[in-house]
N, C-alpha and C positions, 0 to 999 in steps of 0.2 A: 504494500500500500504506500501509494507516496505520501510523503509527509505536505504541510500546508506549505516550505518555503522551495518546495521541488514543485507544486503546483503553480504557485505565482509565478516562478522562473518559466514553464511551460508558457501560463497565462502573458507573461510579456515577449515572450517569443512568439506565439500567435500576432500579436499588435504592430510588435516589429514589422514580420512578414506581409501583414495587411496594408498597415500605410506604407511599405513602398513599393508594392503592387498598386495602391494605388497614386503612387507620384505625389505623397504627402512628406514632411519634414522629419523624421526620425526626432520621435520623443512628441509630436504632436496630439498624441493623447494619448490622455492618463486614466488611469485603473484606480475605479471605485469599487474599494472591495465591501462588498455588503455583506454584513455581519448579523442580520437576525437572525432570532434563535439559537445565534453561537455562542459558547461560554468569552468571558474574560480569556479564560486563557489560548482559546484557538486566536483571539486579539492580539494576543503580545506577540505568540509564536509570527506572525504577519507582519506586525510591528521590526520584529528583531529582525526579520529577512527583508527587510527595509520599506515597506507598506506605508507611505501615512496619509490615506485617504479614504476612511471608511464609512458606509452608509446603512442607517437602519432607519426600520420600516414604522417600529411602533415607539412612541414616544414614551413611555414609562422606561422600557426596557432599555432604549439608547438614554435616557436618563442615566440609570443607573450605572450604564458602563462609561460613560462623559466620567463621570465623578469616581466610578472603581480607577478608572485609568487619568486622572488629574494630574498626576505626576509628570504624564507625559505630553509635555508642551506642545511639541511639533504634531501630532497626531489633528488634526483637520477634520469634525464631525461635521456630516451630509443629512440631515434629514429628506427623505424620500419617500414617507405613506403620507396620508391625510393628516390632516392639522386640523383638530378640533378648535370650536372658539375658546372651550374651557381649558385647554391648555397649549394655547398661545404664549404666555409667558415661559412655560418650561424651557419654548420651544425656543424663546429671544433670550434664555437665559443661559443656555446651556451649549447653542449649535451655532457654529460657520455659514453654514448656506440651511436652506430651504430648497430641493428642489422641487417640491409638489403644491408650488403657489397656483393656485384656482377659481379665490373669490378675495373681491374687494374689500371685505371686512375682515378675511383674514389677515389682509397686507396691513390694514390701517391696523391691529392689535399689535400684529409683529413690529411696526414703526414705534406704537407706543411704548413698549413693555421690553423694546430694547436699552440695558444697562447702558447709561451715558460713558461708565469706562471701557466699551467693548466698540468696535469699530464696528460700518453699518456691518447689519446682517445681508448675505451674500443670497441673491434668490434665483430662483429659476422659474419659469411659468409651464405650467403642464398644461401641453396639449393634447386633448383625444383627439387626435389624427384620424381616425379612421372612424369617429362619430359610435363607438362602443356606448351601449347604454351600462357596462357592467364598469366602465371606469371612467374614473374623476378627469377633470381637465377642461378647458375651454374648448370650444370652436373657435376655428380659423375667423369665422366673423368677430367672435368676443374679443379677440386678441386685441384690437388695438385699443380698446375701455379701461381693459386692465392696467398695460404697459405704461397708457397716460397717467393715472392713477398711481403706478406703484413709483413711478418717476419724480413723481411729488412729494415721496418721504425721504427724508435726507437721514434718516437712519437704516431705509433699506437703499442696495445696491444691484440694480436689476445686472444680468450676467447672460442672462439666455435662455434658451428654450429645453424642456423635458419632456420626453416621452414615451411612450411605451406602444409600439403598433404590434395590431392584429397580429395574433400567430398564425404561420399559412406556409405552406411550404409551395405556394404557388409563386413565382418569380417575378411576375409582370407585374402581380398585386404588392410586391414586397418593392420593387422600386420605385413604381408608381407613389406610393404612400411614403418613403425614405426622401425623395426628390420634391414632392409637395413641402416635408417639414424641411427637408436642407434650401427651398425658395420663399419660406416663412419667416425663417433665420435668416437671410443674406439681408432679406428687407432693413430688419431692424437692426442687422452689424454694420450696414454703410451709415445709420444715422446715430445710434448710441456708442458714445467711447468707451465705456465695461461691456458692452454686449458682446461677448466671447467666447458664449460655451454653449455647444447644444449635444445635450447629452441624452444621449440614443444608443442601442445597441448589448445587451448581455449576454450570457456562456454562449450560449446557442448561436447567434447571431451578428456578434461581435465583429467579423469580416466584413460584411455586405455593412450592416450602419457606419465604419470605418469610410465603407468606398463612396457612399454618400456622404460623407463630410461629417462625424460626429466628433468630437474632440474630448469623449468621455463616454466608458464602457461602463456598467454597473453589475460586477461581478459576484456571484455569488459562489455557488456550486463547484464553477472550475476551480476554485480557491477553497472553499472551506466546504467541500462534498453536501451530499442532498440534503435537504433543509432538517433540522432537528423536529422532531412534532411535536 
């Protein structure tokens, strides 16, 4: 069985390979290792093999590992499920980014309830791309209400676009849907100067949202094997 720092190693050798297949920049995107339902310790073991960008799903739980791992400074938490209104604050007290921003009351909480000693909180706008009723996100219409909106807190930091498309192992449907959200994102990178990250792409898929322009994978599985139950 490989261990978790012989997986990572695989895991960025995959990324390697892919952006420059696709004639992208070596080192131009980075591995979010997503960690729910993993203990602390499968954390450090990722940590020590040089890891520090990791994302979870449920706000309680990445709580509790923010604060088990406080020691370690460099380490960079990603929120990535839903953000309740009731704990918005956890979420401006404890986390880097937000990628799963969705609705305007939850930007205006995060703006408030971010600690004046912490720099803005980093976000990201989730889009349902592919109009799922089973998941969170805007529509390509909603998007620019939001953007305006989250532009106007000077303690959040818009960054870029999140998402997650349809599973399908149809190809036509799979770049059709990568290419709509990498011409959603160019929109708002030629006019905002943070807008720099559109993060797209996990274990499975991680190639093809590379060769659409993604600049951030959200890894789970390749990295810390199948989800704990």
């Amino acid at each position: 069985m490989q261990t978790i720092a012989e997986r990572l190693k695989t895991t960025y050798a995959r990324i390697d390979q892919a952006t420059a297949q696709a004639n992208r920049p070596l080192k131009s995107v980075q591995i979010l290792a997503v960690s729910k339902t993993k203990p602390v310790s499968d954390i450090r073991l990722a940590y020590e093999a040089g890891q520090r960008l990791f994302g979870e799903n449920y706000i309680q739980e990445g709580v509790e590992k923010v604060q088990a791992l406080c020691e370690l400074a460099d380490i960079e938490w990603h929120m990535i499920g839903p953000v309740q209104s009731n704990k918005t604050r956890l979420v401006a007290q404890n986390f880097a980014w937000v990628q799963s921003l969705d609705r305007i009351k939850i930007a205006r909480r995060l703006h408030e309830q971010r600690p004046d000693e912490l720099p803005p909180l980093n976000v990201c706008i989730q889009v349902n791309i592919d109009d799922e009723s089973s998941k969170s996100g805007v529509t390509a219409a909603q998007l620019p209400e939001l953007v305006e909106a989250i532009e106007g807190y000077d303690r959040l930091c818009l960054r870029g676009l999140m998402a997650i498309p349809k599973a399908t192992t149809d190809t036509a449907q799979q770049h059709q849907t990568l290419t709509q959200l990498a011409e959603l994102f160019s929109q708002y990178h030629t006019k905002l100067s943070n807008f720099d990250t559109l993060s797209v792409g996990m274990s499975g898929d991680l190639e093809v949202a590379i060769a659409h322009g993604s600049h951030m994978v959200r890894v789970g599985t390749a990295i810390f094997g199948a989800r704990n139950p």
